[in-house]
C-alpha beads as a LAMMPS data file, in Angstrom:
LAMMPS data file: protein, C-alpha beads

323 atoms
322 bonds

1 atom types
1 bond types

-500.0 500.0 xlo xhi
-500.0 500.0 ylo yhi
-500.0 500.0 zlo zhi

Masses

1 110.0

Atoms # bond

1 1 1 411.139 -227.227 -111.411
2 1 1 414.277 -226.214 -110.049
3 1 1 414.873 -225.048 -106.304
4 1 1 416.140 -221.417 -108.147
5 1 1 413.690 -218.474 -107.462
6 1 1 411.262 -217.714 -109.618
7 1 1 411.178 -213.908 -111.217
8 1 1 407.939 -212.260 -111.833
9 1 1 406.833 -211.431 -115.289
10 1 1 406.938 -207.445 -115.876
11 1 1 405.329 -205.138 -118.623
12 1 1 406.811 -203.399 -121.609
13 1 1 409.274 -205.120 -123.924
14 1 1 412.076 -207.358 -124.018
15 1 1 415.066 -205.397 -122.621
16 1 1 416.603 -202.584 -124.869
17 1 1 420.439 -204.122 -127.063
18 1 1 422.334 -201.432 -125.777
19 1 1 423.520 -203.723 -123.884
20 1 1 422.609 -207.184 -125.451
21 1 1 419.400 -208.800 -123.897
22 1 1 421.498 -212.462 -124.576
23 1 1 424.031 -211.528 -122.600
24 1 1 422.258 -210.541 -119.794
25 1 1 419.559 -213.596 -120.361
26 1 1 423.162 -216.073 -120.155
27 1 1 423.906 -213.583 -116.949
28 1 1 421.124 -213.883 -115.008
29 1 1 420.616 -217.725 -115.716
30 1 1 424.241 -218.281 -114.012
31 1 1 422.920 -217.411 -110.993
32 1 1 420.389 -220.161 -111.143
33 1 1 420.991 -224.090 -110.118
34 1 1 421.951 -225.863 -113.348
35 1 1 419.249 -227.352 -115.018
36 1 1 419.405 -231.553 -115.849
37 1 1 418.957 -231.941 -119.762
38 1 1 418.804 -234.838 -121.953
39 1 1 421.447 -234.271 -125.110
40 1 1 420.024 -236.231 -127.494
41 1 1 423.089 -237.524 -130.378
42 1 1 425.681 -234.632 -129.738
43 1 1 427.919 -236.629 -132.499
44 1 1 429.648 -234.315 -134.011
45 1 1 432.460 -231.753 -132.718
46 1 1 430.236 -228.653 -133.407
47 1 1 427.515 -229.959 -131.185
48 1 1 429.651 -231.483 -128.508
49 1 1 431.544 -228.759 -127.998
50 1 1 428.449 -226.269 -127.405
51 1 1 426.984 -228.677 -124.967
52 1 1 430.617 -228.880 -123.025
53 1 1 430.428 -224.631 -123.644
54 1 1 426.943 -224.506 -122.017
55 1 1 428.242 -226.996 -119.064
56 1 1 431.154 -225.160 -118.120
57 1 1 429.198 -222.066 -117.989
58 1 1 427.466 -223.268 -115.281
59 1 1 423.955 -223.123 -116.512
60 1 1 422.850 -226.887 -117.434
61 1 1 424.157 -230.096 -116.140
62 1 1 424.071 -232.008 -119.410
63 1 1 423.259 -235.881 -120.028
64 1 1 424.730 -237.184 -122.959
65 1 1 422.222 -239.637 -124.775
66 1 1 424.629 -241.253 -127.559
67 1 1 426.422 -244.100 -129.018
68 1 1 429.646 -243.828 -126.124
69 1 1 432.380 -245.013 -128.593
70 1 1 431.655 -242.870 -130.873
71 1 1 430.946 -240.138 -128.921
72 1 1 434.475 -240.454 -126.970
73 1 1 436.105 -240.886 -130.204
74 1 1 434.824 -237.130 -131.230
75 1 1 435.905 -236.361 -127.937
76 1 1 439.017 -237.232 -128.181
77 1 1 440.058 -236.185 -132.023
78 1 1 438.272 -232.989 -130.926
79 1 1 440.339 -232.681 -127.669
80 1 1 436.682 -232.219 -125.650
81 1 1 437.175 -233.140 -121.895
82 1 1 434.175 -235.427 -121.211
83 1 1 435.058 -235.372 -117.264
84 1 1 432.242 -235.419 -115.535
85 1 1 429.469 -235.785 -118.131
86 1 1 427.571 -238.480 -117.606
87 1 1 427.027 -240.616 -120.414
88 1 1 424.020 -242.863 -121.671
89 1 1 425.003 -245.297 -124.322
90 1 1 422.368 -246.257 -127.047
91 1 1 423.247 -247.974 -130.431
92 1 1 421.797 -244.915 -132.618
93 1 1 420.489 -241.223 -133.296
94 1 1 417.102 -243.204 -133.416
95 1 1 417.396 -244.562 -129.810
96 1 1 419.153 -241.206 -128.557
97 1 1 415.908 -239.606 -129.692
98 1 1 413.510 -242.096 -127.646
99 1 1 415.504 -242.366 -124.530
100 1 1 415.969 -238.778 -124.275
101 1 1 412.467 -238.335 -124.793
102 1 1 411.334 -241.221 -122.580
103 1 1 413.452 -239.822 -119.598
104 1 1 412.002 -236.325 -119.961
105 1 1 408.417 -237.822 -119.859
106 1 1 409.932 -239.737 -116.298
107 1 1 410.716 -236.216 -114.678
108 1 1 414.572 -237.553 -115.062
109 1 1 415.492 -234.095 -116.883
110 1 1 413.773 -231.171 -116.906
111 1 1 414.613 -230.023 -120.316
112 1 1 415.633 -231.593 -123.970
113 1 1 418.534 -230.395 -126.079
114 1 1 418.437 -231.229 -130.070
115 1 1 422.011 -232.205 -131.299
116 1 1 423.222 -233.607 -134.072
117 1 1 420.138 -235.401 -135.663
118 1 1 416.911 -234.304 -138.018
119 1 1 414.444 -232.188 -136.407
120 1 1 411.812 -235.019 -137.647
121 1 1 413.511 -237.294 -135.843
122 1 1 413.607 -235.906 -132.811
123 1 1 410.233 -234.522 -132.823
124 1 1 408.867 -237.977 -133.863
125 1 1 410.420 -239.624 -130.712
126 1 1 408.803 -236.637 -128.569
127 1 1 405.145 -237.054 -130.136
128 1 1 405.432 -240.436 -129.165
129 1 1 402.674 -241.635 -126.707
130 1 1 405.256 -243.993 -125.105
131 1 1 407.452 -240.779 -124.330
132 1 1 404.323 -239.354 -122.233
133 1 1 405.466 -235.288 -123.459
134 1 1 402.248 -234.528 -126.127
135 1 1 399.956 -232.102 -124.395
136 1 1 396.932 -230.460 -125.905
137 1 1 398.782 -227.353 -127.873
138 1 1 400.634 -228.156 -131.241
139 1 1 404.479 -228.231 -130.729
140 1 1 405.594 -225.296 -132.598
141 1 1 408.965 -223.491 -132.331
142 1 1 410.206 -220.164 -131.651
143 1 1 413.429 -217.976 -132.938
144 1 1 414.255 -215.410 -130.519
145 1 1 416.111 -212.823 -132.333
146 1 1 418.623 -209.928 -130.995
147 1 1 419.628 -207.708 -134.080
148 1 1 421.157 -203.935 -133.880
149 1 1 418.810 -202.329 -136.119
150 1 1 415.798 -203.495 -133.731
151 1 1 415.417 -201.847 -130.062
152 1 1 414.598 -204.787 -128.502
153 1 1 414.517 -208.515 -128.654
154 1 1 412.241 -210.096 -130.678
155 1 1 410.640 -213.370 -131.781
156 1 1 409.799 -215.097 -135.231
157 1 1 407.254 -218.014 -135.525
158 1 1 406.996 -220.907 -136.684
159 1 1 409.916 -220.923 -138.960
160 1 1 411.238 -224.601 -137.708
161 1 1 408.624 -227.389 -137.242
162 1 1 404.925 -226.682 -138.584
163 1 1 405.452 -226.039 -142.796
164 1 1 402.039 -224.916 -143.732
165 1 1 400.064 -224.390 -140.737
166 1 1 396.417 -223.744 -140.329
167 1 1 394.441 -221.193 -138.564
168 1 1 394.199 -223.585 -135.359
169 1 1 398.101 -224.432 -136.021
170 1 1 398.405 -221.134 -136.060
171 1 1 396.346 -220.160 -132.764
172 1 1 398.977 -222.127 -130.775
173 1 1 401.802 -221.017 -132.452
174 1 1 401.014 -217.564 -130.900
175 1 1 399.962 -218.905 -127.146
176 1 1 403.037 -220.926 -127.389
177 1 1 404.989 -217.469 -128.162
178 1 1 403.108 -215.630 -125.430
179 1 1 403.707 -218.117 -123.331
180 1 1 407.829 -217.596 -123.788
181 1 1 407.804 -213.852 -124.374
182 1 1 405.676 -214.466 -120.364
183 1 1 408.704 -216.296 -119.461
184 1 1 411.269 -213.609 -120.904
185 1 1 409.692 -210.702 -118.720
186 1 1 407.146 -209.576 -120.897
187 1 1 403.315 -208.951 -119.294
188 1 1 401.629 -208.183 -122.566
189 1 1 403.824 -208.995 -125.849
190 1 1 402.627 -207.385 -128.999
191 1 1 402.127 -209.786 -131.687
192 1 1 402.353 -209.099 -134.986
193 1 1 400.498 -211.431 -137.797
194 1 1 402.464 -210.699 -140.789
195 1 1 401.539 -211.463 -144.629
196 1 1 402.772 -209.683 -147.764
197 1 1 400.279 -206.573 -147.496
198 1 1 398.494 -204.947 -144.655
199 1 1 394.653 -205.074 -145.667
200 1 1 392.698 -207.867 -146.339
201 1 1 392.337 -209.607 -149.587
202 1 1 390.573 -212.803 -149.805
203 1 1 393.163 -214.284 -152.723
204 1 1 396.054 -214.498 -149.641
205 1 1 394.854 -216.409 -146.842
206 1 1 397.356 -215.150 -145.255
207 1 1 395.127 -212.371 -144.682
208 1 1 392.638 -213.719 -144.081
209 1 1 393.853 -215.700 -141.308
210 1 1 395.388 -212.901 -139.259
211 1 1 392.305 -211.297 -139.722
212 1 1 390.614 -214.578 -138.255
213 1 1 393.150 -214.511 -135.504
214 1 1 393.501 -211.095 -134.658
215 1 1 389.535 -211.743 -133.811
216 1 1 389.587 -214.791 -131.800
217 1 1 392.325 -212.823 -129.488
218 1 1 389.143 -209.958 -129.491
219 1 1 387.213 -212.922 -128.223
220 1 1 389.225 -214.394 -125.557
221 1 1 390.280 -217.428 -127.644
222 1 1 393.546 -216.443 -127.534
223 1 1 395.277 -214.768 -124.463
224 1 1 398.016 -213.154 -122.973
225 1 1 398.683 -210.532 -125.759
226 1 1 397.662 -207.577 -127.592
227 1 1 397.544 -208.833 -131.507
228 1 1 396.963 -207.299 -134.674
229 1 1 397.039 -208.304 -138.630
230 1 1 397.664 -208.356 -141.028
231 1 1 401.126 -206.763 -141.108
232 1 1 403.227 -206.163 -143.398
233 1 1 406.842 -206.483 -142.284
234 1 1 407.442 -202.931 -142.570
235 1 1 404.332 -202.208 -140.717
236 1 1 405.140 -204.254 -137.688
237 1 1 408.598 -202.960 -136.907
238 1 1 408.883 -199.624 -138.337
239 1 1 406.741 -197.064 -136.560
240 1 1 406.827 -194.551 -139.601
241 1 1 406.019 -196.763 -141.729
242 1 1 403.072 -197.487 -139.883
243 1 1 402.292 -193.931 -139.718
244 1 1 402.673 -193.520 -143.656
245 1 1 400.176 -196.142 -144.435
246 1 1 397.715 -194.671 -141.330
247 1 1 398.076 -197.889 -139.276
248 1 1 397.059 -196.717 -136.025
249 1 1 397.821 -199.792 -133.590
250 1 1 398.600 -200.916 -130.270
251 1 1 401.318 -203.324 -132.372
252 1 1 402.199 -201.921 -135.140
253 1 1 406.001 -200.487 -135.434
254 1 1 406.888 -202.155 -132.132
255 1 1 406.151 -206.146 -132.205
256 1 1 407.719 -208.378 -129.983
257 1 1 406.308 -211.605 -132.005
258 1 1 406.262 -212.088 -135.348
259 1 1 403.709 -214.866 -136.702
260 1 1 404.975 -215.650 -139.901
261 1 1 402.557 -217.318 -142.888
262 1 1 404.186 -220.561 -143.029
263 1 1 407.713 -222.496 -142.618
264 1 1 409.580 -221.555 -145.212
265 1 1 408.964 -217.529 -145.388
266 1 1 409.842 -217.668 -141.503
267 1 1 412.906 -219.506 -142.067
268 1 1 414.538 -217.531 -144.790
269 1 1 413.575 -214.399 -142.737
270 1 1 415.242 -215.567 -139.738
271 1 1 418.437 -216.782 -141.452
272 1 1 418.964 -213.386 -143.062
273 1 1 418.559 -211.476 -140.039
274 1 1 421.225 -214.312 -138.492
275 1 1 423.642 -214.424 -141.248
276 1 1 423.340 -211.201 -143.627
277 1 1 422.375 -208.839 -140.216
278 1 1 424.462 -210.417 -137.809
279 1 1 421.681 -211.052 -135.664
280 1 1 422.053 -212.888 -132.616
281 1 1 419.338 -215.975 -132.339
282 1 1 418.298 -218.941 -130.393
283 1 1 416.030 -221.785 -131.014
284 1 1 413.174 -223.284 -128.912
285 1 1 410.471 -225.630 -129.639
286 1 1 407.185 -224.809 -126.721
287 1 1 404.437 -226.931 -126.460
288 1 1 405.200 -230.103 -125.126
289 1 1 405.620 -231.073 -120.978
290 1 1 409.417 -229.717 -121.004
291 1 1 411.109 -227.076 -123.222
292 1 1 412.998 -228.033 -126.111
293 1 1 416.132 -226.738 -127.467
294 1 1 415.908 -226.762 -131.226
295 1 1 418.565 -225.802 -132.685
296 1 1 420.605 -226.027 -136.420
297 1 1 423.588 -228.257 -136.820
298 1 1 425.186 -225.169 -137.767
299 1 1 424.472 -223.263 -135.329
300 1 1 427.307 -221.501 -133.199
301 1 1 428.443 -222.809 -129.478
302 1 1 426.779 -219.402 -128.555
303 1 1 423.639 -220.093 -130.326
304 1 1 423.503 -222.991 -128.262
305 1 1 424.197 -221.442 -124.978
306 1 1 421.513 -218.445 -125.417
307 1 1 418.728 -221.188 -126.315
308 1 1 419.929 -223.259 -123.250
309 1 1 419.953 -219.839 -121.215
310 1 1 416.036 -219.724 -122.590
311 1 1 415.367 -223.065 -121.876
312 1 1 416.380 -222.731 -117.865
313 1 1 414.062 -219.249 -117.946
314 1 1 410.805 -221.437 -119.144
315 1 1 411.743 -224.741 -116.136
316 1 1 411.930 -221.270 -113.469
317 1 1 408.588 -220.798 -114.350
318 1 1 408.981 -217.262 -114.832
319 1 1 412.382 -216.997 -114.850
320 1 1 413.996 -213.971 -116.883
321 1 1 412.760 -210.518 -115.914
322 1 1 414.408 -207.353 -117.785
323 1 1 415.769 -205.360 -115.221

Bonds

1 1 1 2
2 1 2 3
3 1 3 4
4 1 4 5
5 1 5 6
6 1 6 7
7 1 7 8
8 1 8 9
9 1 9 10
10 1 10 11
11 1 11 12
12 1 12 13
13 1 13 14
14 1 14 15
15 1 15 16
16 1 16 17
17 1 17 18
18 1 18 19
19 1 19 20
20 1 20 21
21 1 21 22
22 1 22 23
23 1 23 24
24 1 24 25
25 1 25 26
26 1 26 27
27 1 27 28
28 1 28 29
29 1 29 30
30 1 30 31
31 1 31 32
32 1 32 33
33 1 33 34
34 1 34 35
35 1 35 36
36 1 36 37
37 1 37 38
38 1 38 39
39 1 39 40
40 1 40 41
41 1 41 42
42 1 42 43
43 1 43 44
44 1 44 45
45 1 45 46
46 1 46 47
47 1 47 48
48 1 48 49
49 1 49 50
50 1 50 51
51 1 51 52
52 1 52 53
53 1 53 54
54 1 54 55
55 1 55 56
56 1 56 57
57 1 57 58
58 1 58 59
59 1 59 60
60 1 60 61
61 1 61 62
62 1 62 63
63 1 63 64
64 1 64 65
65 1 65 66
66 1 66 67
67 1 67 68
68 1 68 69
69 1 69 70
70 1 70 71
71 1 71 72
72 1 72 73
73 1 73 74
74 1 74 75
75 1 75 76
76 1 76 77
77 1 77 78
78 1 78 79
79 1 79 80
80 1 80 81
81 1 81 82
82 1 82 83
83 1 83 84
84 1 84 85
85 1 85 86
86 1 86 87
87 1 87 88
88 1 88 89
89 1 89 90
90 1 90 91
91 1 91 92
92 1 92 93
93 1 93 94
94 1 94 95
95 1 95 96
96 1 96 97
97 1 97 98
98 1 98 99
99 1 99 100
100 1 100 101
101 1 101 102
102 1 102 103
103 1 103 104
104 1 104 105
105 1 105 106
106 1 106 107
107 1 107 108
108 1 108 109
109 1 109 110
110 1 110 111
111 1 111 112
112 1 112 113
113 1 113 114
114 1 114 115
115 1 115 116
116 1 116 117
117 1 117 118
118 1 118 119
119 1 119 120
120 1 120 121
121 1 121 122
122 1 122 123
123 1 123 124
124 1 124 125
125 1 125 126
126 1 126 127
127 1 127 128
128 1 128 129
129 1 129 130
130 1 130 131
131 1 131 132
132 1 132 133
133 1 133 134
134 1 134 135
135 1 135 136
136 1 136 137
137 1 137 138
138 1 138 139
139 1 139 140
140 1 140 141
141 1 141 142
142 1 142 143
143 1 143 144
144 1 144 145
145 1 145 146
146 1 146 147
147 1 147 148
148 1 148 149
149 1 149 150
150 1 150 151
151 1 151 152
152 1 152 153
153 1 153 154
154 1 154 155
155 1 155 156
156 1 156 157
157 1 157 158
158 1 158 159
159 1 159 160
160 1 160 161
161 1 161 162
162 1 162 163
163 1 163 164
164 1 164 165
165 1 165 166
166 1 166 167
167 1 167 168
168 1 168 169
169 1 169 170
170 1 170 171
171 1 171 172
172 1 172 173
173 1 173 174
174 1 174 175
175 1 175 176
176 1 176 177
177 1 177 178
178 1 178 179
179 1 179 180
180 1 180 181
181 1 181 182
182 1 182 183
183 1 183 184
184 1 184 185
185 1 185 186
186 1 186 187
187 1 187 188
188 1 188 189
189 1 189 190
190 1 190 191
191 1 191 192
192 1 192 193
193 1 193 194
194 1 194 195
195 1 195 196
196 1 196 197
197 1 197 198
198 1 198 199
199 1 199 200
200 1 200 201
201 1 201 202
202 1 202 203
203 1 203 204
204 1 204 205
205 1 205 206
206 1 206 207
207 1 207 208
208 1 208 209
209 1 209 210
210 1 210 211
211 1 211 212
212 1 212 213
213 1 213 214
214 1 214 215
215 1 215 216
216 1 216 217
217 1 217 218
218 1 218 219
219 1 219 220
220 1 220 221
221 1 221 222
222 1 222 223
223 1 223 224
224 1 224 225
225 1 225 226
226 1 226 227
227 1 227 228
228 1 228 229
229 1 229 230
230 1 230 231
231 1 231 232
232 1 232 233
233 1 233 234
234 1 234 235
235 1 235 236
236 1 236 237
237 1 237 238
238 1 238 239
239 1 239 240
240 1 240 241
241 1 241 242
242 1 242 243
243 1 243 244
244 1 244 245
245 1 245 246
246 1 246 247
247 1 247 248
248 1 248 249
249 1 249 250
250 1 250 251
251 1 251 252
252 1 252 253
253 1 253 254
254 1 254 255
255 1 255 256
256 1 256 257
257 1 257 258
258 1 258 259
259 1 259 260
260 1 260 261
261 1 261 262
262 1 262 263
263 1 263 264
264 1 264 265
265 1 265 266
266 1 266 267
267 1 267 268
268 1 268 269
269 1 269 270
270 1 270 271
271 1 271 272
272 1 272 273
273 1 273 274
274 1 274 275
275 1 275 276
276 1 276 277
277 1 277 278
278 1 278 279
279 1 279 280
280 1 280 281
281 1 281 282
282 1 282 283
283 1 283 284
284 1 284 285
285 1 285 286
286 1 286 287
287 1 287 288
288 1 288 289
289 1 289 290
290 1 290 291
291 1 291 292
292 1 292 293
293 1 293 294
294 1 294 295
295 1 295 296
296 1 296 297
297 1 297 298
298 1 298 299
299 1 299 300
300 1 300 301
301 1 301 302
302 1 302 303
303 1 303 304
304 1 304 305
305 1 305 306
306 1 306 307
307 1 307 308
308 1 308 309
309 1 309 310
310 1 310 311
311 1 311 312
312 1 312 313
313 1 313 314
314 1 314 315
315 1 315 316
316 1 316 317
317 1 317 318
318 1 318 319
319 1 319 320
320 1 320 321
321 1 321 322
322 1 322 323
């Protein structure tokens, strides 16, 4: 934990994009002590160049976990100022992954940062026993979305780590969401279990699982929340579309999560909201003893910050409240 104060969660949603809720996330986390993370492989310009971003922003104070030669060679072709960094050298992305890990499981940083390097990779080194970070829930990850056609932000999950989850993946998929949306200011999120259609049919186990879930929440098996499924897409972030199909529901037409059925209909919903809606997004992987920052290679420098900006509101233990 950081000495920075603490904010108390608040109800309602996520705070309204008139003016843009990852603005005012990067805003409010400026105000904050910087936060030590572990940059695991930041070996290409792209990534070391949102890390430097996020640094001189004031928000993180950023340890570089990398092969140094190379890394001051992309430095220096890149014309990145390194000043001040401080640098661990390791031969590999392999090694970056472990002793990033390793010192988060030491209380050395409080947070991890993915960087140039597969997702499997990383994760792997986490998972480790030797990295001491695997507690009970599944790690599963979390997009938070900002998009103009959408009154507030939102989340989509898992579209990132777990490919074809099961009900119990599932179940921590959504505490791990509650658990952030807590952290983001919201008391009571409204999570939405989408699948293709909003009744049951026992061909889609989609379905049928949401139905399962949506249950298990009725029984105090999952908490924090107010859930409901199956929802169609429509259903769970349209409110007359709700209406048409006589949905009457705490969630419906205004979710702040979206459960998606599995990896890869998460992840193609996310990246057309990001690059066909101009969505804003951020990446972050819940479940382990520290956050983690998982973000594409791709991803912009601003991408980058906003999940960082995330990352410092889950160490506050509270942190962002929508004012």
């Amino acid at each position: 934990m950081t000495d920075a104060d603490s904010r108390s969660s608040q109800s309602g949603t996520m705070p309204s994009n008139t003016i843009r809720g990852t603005q005012r996330l990067i805003e409010h986390v400026r105000d904050m002590q910087a936060v030590r993370m572990a940059v695991a492989h930041p070996c290409d310009a792209l990534s070391l160049s949102g890390v430097i971003d996020t640094r001189n922003a004031g928000i993180i104070s950023p340890v570089l976990v990398a092969p140094q030669a190379k890394l001051r060679s992309i430095a220096k072709e890149a014309g990145i100022d390194l000043a001040g960094c401080e640098i661990i050298d390791v031969p590999h992305s392999h090694a970056a992954a472990a002793t990033a890990a390793k010192m988060a499981g030491q209380g050395e940083v409080e947070a991890l940062v993915k960087s140039s390097l597969h997702t499997d990779e990383f994760l792997r080194a986490i998972l480790s026993a030797c990295a001491g970070l695997h507690i009970e829930r599944r790690i599963t990850h979390c997009y938070v979305m900002e998009t103009a056609a959408y009154p507030r932000p939102f989340i989509i999950t898992d579209a990132a780590v777990n490919v074809a989850p099961t009900l119990e993946d599932k179940a921590d998929i959504i505490r791990n969401a509650i658990s952030l949306t807590h952290a983001l200011g919201v008391a009571e999120p409204k999570v939405a279990i989408l699948a293709a259609v909003e009744t049951i049919n026992p061909r889609m186990q989609s379905t049928l699982d949401a139905a399962a879930l949506y249950k298990m929440a009725d029984r105090g098996q999952i908490k924090g929340g107010l859930l409901d499924g199956p929802l169609a897409l429509d259903n769970a972030v349209l409110p007359d579309a709700a209406r048409v199909k006589g949905i009457h529901s705490a969630v419906a037409g205004q979710a702040d999560i979206l459960v998606v059925p599995d990896l890869k209909s998460g992840n193609m919903l996310a990246k057309q909201l990001e690059f066909l809606g101009q969505a804003d997004s951020a990446g972050i992987a819940m479940g382990a003893r520290v956050p983690i920052v998982l973000t594409s290679r791709a991803d912009s420098s601003q991408t980058r910050l906003v999940s960082c900006a995330i990352a410092i509101a889950m160490v506050v233990d509270g942190g962002y409240t929508a004012a």
